[in-house]
Backbone as a chain_set.jsonl record, in Angstrom:
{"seq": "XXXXXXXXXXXXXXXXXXXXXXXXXXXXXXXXXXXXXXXXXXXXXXXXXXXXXXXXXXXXXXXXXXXXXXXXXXXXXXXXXXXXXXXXXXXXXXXXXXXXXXXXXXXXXXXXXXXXXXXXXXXXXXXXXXXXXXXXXXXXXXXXXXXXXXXXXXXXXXXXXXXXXXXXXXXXXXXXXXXXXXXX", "coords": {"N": [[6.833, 13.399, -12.095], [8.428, 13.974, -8.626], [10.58, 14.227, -6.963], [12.932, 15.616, -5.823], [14.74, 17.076, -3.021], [13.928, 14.543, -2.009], [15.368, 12.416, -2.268], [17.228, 11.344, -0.477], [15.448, 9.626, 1.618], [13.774, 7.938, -0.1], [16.531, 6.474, -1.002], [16.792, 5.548, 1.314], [14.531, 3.527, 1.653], [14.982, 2.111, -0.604], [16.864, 0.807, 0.162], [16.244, -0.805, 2.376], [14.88, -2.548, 1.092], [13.083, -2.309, -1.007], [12.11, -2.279, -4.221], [12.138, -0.013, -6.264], [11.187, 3.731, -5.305], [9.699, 6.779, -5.048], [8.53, 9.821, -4.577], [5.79, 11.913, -5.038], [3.128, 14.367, -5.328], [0.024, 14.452, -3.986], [-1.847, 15.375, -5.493], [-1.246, 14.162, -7.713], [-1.941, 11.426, -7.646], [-4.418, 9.355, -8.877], [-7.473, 8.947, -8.234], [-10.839, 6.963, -7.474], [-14.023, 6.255, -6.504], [-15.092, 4.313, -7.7], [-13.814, 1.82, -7.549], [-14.122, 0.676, -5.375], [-16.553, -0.863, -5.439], [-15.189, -3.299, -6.942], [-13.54, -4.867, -4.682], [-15.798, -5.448, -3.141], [-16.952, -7.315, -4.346], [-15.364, -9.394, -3.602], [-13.292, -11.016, -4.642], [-10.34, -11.295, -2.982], [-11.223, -12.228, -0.594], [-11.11, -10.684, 1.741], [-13.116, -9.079, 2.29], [-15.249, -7.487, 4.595], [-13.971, -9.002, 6.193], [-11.542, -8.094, 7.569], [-10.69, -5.546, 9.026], [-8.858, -3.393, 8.046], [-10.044, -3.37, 5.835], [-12.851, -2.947, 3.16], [-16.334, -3.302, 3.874], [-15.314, -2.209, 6.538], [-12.99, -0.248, 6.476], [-13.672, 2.203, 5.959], [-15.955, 4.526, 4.265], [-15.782, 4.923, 0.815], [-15.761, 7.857, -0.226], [-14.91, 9.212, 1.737], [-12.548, 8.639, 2.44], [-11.198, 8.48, 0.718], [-11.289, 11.454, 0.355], [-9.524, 11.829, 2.655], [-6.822, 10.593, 1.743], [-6.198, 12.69, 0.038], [-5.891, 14.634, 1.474], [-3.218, 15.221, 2.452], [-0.05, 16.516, 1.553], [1.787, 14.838, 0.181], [3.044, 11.697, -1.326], [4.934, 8.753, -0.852], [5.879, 6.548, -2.711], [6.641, 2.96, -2.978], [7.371, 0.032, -4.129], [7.978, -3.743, -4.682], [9.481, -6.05, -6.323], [9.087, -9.56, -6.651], [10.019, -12.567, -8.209], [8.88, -15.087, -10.393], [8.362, -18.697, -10.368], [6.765, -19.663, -12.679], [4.01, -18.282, -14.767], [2.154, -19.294, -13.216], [2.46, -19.582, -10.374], [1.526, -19.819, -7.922], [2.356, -20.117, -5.161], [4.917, -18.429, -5.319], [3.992, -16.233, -5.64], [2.581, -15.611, -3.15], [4.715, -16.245, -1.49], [6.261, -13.957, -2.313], [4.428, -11.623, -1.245], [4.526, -11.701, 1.617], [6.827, -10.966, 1.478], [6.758, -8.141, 0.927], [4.886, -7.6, 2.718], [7.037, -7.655, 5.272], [8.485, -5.607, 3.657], [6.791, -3.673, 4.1], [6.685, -2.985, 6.733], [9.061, -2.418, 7.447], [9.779, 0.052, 6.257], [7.719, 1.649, 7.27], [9.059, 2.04, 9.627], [11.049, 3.645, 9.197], [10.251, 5.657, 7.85], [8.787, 6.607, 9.897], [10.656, 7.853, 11.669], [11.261, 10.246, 10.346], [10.751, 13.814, 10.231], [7.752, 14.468, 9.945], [5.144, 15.965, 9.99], [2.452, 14.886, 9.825], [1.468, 11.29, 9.218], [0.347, 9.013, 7.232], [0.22, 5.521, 6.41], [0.179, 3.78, 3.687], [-0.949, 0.163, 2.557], [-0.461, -2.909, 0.454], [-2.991, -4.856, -0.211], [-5.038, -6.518, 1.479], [-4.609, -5.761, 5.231], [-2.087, -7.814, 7.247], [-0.938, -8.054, 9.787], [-1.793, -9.908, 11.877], [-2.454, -13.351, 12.223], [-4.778, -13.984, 12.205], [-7.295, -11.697, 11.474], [-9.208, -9.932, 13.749], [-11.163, -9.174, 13.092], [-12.97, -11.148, 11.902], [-13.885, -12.535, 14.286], [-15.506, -10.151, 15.024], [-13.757, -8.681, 17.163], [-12.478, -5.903, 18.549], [-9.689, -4.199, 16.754], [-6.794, -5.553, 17.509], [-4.021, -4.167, 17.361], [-4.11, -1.571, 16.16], [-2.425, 0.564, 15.983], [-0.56, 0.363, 14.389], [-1.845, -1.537, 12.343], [-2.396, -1.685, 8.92], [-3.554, -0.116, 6.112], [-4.983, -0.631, 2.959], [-3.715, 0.241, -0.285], [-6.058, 0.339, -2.697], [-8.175, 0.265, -0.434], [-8.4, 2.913, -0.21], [-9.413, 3.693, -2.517], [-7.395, 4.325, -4.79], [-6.135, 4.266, -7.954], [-3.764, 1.875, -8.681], [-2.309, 1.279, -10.739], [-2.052, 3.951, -12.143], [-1.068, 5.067, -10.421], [1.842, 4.071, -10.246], [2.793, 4.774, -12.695], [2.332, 7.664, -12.532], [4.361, 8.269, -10.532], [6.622, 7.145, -12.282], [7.469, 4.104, -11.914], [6.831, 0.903, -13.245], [3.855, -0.671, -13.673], [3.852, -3.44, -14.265], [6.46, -5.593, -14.149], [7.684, -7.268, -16.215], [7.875, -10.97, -17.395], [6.942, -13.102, -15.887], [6.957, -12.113, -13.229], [5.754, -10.385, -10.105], [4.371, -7.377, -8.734], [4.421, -5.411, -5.989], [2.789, -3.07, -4.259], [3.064, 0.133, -2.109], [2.658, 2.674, 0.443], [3.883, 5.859, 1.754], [1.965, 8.534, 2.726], [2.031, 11.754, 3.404], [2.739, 14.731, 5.192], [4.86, 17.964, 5.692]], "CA": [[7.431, 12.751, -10.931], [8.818, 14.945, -8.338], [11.684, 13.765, -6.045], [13.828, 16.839, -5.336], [14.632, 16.967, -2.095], [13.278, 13.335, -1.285], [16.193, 11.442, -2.76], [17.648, 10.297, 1.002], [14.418, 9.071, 2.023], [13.719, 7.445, -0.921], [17.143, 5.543, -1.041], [16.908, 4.256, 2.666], [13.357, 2.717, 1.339], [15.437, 0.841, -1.378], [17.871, -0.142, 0.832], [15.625, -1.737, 3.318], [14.701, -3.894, 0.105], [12.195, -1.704, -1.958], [12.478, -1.976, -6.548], [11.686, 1.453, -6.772], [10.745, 4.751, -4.613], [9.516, 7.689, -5.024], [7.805, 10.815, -4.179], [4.678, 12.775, -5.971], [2.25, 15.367, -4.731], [-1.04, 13.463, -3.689], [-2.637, 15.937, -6.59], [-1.544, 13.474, -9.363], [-2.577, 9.972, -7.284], [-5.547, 8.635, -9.365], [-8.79, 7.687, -7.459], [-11.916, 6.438, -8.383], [-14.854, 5.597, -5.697], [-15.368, 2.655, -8.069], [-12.666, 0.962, -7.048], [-15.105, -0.179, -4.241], [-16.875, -2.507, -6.253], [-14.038, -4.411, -6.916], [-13.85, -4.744, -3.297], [-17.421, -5.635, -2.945], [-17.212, -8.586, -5.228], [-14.767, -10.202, -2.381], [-12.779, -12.0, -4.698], [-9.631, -11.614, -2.58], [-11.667, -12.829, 0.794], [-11.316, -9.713, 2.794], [-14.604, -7.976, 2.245], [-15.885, -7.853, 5.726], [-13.157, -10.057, 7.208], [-10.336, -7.309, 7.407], [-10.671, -4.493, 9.577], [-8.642, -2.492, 7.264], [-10.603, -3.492, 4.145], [-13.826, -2.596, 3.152], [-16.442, -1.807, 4.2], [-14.449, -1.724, 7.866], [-11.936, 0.556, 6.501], [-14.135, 3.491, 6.332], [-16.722, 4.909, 3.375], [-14.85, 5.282, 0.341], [-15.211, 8.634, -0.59], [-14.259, 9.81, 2.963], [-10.945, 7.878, 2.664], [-10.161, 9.555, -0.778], [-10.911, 12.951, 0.868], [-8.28, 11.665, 3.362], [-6.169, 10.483, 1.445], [-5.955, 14.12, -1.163], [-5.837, 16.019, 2.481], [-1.935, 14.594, 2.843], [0.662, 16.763, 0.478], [2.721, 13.994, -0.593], [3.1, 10.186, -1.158], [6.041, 8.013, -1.323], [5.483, 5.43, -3.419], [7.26, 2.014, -3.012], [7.606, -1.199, -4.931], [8.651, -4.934, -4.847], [9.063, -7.228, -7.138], [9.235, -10.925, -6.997], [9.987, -13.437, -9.016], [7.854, -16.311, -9.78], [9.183, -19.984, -12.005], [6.21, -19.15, -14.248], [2.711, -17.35, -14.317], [0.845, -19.865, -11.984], [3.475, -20.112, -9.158], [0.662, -18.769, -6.474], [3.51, -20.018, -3.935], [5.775, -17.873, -5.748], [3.469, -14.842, -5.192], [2.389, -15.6, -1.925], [5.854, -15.428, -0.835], [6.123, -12.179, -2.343], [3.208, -11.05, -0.385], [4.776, -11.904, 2.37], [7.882, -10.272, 1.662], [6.308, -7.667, 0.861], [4.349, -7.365, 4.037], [7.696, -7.429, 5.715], [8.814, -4.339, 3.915], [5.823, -2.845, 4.736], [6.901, -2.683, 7.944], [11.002, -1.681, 7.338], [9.737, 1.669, 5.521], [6.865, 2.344, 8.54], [10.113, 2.151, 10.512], [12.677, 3.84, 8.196], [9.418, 6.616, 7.993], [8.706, 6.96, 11.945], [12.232, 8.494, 12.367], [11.512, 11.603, 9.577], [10.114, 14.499, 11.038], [6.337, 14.531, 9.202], [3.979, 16.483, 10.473], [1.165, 14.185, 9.708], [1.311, 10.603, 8.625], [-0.55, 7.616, 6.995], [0.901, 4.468, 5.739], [-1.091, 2.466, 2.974], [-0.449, -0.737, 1.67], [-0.649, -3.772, -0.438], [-4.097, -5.651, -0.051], [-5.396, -6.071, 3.527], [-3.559, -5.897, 6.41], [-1.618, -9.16, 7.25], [-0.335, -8.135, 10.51], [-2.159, -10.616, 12.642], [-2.665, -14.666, 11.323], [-6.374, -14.287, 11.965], [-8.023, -10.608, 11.96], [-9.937, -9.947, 15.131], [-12.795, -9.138, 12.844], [-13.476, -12.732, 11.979], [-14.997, -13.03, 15.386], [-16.223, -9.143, 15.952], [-13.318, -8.372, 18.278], [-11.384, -4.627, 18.117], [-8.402, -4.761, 16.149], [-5.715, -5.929, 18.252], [-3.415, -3.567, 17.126], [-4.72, -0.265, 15.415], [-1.647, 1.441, 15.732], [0.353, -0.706, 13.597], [-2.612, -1.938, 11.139], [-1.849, -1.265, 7.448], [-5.139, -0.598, 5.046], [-4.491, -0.595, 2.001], [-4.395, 1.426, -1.126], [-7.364, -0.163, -2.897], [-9.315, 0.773, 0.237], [-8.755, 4.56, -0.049], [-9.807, 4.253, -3.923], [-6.324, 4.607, -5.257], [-5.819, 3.44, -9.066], [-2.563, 1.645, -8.39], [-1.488, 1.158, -11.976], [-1.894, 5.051, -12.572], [-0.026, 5.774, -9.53], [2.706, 4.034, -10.678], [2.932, 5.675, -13.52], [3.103, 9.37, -11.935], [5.698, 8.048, -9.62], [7.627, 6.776, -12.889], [7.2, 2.755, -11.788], [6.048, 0.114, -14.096], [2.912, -1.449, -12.84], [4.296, -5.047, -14.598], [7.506, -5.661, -14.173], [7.82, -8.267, -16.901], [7.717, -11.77, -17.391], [7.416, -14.454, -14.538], [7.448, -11.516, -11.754], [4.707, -10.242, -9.542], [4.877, -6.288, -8.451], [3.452, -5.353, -4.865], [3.211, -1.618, -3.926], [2.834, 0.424, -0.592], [2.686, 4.28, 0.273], [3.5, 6.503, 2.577], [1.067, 9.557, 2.89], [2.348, 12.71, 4.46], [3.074, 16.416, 5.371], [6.083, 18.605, 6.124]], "C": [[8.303, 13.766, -10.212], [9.497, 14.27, -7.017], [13.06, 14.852, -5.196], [13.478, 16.684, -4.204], [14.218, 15.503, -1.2], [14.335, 12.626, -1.291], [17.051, 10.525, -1.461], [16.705, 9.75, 1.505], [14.235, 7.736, 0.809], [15.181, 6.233, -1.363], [17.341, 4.751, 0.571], [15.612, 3.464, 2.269], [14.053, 1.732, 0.641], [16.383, 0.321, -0.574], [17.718, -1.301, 1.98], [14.887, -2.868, 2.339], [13.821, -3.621, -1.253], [12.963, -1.519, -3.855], [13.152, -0.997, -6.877], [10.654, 2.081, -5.398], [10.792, 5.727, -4.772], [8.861, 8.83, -4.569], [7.122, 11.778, -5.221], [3.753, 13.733, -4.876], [0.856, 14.275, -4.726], [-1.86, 13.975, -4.904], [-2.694, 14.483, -7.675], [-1.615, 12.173, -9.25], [-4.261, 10.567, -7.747], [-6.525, 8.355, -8.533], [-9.842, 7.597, -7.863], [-12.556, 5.424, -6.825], [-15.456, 4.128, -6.282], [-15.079, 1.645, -7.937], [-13.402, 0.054, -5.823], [-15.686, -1.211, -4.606], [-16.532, -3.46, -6.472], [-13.976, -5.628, -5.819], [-14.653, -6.108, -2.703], [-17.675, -7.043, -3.681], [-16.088, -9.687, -4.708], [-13.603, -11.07, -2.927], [-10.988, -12.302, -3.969], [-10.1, -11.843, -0.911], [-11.499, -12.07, 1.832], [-12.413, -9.063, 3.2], [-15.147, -8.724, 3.836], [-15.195, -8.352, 7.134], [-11.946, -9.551, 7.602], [-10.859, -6.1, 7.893], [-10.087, -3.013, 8.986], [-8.658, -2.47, 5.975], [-12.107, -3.284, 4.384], [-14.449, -3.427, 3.753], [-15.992, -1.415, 5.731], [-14.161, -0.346, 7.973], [-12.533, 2.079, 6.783], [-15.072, 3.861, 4.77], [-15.781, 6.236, 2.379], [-14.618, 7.182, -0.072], [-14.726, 10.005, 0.917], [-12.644, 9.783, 3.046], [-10.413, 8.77, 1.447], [-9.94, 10.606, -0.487], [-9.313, 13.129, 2.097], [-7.253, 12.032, 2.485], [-5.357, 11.856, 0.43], [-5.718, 15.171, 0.173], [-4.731, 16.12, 2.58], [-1.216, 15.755, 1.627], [1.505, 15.938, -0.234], [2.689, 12.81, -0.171], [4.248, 9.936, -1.562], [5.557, 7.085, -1.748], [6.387, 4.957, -3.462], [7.146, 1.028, -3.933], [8.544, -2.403, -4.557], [8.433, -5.733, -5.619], [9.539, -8.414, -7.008], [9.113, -11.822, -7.969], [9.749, -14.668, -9.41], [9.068, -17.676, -10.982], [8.03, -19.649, -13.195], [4.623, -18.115, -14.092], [1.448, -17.812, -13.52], [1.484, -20.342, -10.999], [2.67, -19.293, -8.216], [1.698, -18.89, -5.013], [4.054, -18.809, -3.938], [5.197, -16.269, -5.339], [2.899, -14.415, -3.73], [3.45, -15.359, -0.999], [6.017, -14.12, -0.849], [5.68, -11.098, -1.512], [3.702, -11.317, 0.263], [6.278, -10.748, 3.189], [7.637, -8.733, 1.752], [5.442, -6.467, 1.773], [5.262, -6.789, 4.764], [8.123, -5.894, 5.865], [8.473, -3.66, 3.987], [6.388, -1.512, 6.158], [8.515, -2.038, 8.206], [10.462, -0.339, 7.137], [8.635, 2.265, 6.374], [8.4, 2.878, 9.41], [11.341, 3.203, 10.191], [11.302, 5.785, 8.369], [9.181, 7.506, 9.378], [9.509, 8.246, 12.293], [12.195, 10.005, 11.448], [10.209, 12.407, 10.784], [8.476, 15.327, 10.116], [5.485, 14.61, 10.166], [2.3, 15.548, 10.701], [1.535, 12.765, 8.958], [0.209, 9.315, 8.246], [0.009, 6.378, 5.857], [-0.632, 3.505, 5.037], [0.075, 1.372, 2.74], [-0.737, -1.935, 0.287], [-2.087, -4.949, -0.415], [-4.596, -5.709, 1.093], [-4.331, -6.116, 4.156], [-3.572, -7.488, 6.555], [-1.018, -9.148, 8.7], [-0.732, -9.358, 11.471], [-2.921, -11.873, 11.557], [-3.831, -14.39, 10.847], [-6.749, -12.717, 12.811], [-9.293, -11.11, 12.792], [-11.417, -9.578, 14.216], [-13.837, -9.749, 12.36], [-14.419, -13.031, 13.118], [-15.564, -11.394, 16.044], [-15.531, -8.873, 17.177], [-12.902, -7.009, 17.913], [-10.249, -5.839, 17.4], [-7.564, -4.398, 16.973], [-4.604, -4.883, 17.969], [-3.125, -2.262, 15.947], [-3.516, 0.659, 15.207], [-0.394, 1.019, 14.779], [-0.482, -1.136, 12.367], [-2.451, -0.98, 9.977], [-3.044, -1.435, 6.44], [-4.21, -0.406, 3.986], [-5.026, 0.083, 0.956], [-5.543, 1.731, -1.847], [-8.631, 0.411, -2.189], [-9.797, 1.923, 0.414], [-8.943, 5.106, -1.796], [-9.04, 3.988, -4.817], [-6.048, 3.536, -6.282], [-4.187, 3.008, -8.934], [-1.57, 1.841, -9.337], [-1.218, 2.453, -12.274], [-1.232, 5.565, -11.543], [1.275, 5.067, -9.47], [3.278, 4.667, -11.883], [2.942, 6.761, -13.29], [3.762, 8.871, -11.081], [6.906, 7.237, -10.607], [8.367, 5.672, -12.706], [6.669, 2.091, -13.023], [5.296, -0.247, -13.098], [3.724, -3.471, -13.24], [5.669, -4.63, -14.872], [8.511, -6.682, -15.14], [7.448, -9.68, -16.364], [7.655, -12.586, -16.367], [7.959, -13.126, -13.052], [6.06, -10.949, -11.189], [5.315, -8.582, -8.628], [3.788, -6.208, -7.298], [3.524, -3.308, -4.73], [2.654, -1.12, -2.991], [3.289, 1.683, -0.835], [2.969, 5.188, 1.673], [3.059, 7.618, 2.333], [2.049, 10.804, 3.679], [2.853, 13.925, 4.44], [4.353, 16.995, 6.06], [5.791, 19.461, 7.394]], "O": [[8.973, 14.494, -10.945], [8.779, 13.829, -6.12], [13.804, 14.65, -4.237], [12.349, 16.289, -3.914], [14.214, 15.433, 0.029], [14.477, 12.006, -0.237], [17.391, 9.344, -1.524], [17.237, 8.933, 2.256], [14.661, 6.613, 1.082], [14.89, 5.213, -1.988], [17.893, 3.682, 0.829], [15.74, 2.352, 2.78], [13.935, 0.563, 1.007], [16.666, -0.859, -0.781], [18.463, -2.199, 2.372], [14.402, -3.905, 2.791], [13.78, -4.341, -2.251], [13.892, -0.895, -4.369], [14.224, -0.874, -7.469], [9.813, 1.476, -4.732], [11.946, 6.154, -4.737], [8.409, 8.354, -3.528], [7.762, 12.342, -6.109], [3.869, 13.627, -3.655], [0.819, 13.344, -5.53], [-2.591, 13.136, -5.429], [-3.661, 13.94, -8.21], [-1.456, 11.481, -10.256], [-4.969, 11.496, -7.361], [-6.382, 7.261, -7.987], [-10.006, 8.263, -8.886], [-12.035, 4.465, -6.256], [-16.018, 3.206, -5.69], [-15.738, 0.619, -8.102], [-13.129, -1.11, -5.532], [-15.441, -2.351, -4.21], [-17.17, -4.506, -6.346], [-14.231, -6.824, -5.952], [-14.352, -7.166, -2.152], [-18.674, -7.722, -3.443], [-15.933, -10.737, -5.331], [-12.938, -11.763, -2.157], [-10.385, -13.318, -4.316], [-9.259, -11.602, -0.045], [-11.685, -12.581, 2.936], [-12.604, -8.565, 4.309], [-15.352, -9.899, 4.139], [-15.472, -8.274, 8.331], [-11.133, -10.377, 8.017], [-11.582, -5.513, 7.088], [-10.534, -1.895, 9.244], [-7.899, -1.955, 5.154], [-12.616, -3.394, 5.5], [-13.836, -4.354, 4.284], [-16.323, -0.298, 6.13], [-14.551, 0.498, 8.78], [-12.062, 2.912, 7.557], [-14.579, 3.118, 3.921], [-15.366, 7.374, 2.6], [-13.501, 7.689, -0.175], [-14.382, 11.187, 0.91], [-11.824, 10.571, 3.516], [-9.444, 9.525, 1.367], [-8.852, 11.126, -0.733], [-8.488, 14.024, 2.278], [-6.79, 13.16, 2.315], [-4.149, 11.9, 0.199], [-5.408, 16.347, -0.018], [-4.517, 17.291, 2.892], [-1.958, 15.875, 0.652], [1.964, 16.349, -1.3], [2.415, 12.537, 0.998], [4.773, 10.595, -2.46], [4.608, 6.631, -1.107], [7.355, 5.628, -3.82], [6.546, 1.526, -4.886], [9.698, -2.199, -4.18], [7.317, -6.233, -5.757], [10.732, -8.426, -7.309], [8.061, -11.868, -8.606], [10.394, -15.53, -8.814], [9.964, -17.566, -11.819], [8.318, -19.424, -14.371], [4.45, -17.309, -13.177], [0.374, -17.28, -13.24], [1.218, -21.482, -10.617], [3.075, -18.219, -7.771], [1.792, -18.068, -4.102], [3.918, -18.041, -2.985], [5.875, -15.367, -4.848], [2.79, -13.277, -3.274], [3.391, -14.615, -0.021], [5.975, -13.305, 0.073], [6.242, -10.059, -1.164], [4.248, -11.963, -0.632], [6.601, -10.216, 4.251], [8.262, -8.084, 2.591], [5.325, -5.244, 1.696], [5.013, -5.65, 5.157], [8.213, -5.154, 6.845], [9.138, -2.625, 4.017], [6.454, -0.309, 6.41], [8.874, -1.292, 9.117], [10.775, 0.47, 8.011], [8.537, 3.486, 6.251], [8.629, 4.051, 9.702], [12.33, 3.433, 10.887], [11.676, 6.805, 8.947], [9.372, 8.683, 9.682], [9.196, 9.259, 12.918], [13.001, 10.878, 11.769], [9.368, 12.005, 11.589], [8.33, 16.513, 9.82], [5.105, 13.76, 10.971], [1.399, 15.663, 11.532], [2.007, 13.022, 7.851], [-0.6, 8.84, 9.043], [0.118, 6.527, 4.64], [-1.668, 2.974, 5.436], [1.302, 1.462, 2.716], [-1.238, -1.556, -0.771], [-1.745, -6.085, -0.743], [-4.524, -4.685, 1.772], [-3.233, -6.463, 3.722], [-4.47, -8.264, 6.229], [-0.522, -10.232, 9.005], [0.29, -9.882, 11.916], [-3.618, -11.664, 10.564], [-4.165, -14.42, 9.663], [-6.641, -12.456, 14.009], [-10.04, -12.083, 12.682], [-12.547, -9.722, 14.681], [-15.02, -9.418, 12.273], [-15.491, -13.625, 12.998], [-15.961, -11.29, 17.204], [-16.179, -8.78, 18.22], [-12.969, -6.871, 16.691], [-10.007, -7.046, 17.371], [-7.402, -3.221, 17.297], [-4.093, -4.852, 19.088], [-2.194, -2.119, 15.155], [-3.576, 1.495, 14.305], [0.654, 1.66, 14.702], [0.129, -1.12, 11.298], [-2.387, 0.246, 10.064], [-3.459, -2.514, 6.015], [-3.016, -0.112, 4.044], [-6.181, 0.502, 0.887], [-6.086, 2.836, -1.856], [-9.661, 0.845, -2.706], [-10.889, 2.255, 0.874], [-8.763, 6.225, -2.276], [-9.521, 3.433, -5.805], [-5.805, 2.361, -6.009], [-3.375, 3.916, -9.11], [-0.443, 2.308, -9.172], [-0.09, 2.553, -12.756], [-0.732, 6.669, -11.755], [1.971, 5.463, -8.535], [4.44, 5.067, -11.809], [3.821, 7.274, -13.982], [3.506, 9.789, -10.301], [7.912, 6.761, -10.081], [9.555, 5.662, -13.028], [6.051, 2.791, -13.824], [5.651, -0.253, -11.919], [3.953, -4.376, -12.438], [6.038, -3.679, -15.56], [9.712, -6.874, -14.946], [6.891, -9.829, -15.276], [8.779, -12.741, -15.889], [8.889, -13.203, -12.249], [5.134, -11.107, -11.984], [6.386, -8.549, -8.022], [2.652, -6.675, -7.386], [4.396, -2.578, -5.201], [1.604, -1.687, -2.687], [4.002, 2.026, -1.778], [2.162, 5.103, 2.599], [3.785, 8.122, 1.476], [2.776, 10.447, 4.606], [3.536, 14.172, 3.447], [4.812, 16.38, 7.023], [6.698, 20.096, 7.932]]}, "num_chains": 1, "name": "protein.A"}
């Protein structure tokens, strides 16, 4: 885990609401073009229907080459806390919240002076109620849309672990995680 030098970046992320933040070299993010499959088997209802989920997002091992072109990721975290292990409310909020601080640490990011950036996140993009690609429109707002890490390959659980995160945060809680990508 490699944070030198990051440590002010990294505490305005937690302060806009983030667990845990850190910074790694993109070398020791995990990926795996298999991860598509997953995907592909739709069971979170994006496949197709999400502009910045497969196969929309782009052909995965293009996105991985992306994603390894970047020198460094910040890696974020939230965790919520559910009443027990089938509170889908409880996690849906999360997701929500989640979403939010998506968007704090795009914002909190914007303002550093990075040569190159790319923001992942947490499952599809959520910015708009109903993606425009439900009915085959552009996406309404491309410059703001948030793919997510899943879609560029990225083993999540092993990239918490080189960023020195738990993937489970214990009992009765639900962990979301989001990235920023980027160069000096």
């Amino acid at each position: 885990m490699e944070n030198t030098g990051f440590s002010p970046l990294c505490e305005k992320i937690i302060e806009k609401g983030a667990f845990k933040a850190a910074v790694i070299k993109t070398d020791d993010v995990e990926t795996d073009a298999s991860f598509r499959t997953l995907c592909e088997q739709n069971v979170c209802g994006s496949y197709g229907r999400n502009w910045m989920c497969p196969p929309d997002a782009g052909e995965i091992n293009e996105l991985i080459g992306v994603l390894h072109s970047y020198e460094y990721i910040l890696v974020y975290q939230s965790v919520g806390t559910l009443e027990d292990s089938f509170d889908i409310e409880g996690m849906a909020e999360a997701a929500i919240n989640h979403h939010k601080l998506m968007y704090e640490v795009k914002k909190t990011a914007d303002c550093e002076k990075f040569r190159r950036v790319l923001y992942l996140g947490a499952g599809g993009c959520r910015l708009c109620e109903k993606c425009a690609r439900i009915t085959n429109e552009p996406c309404r707002n491309p410059e703001r849309a948030i793919p997510s890490l899943e879609a560029y390959g990225v083993n999540v659980s092993q990239l918490a672990k080189a960023a020195g995160m738990k993937y489970i945060n214990g009992q009765n809680t639900v962990t979301y995680f989001g990235a920023v990508l980027f160069d000096l």
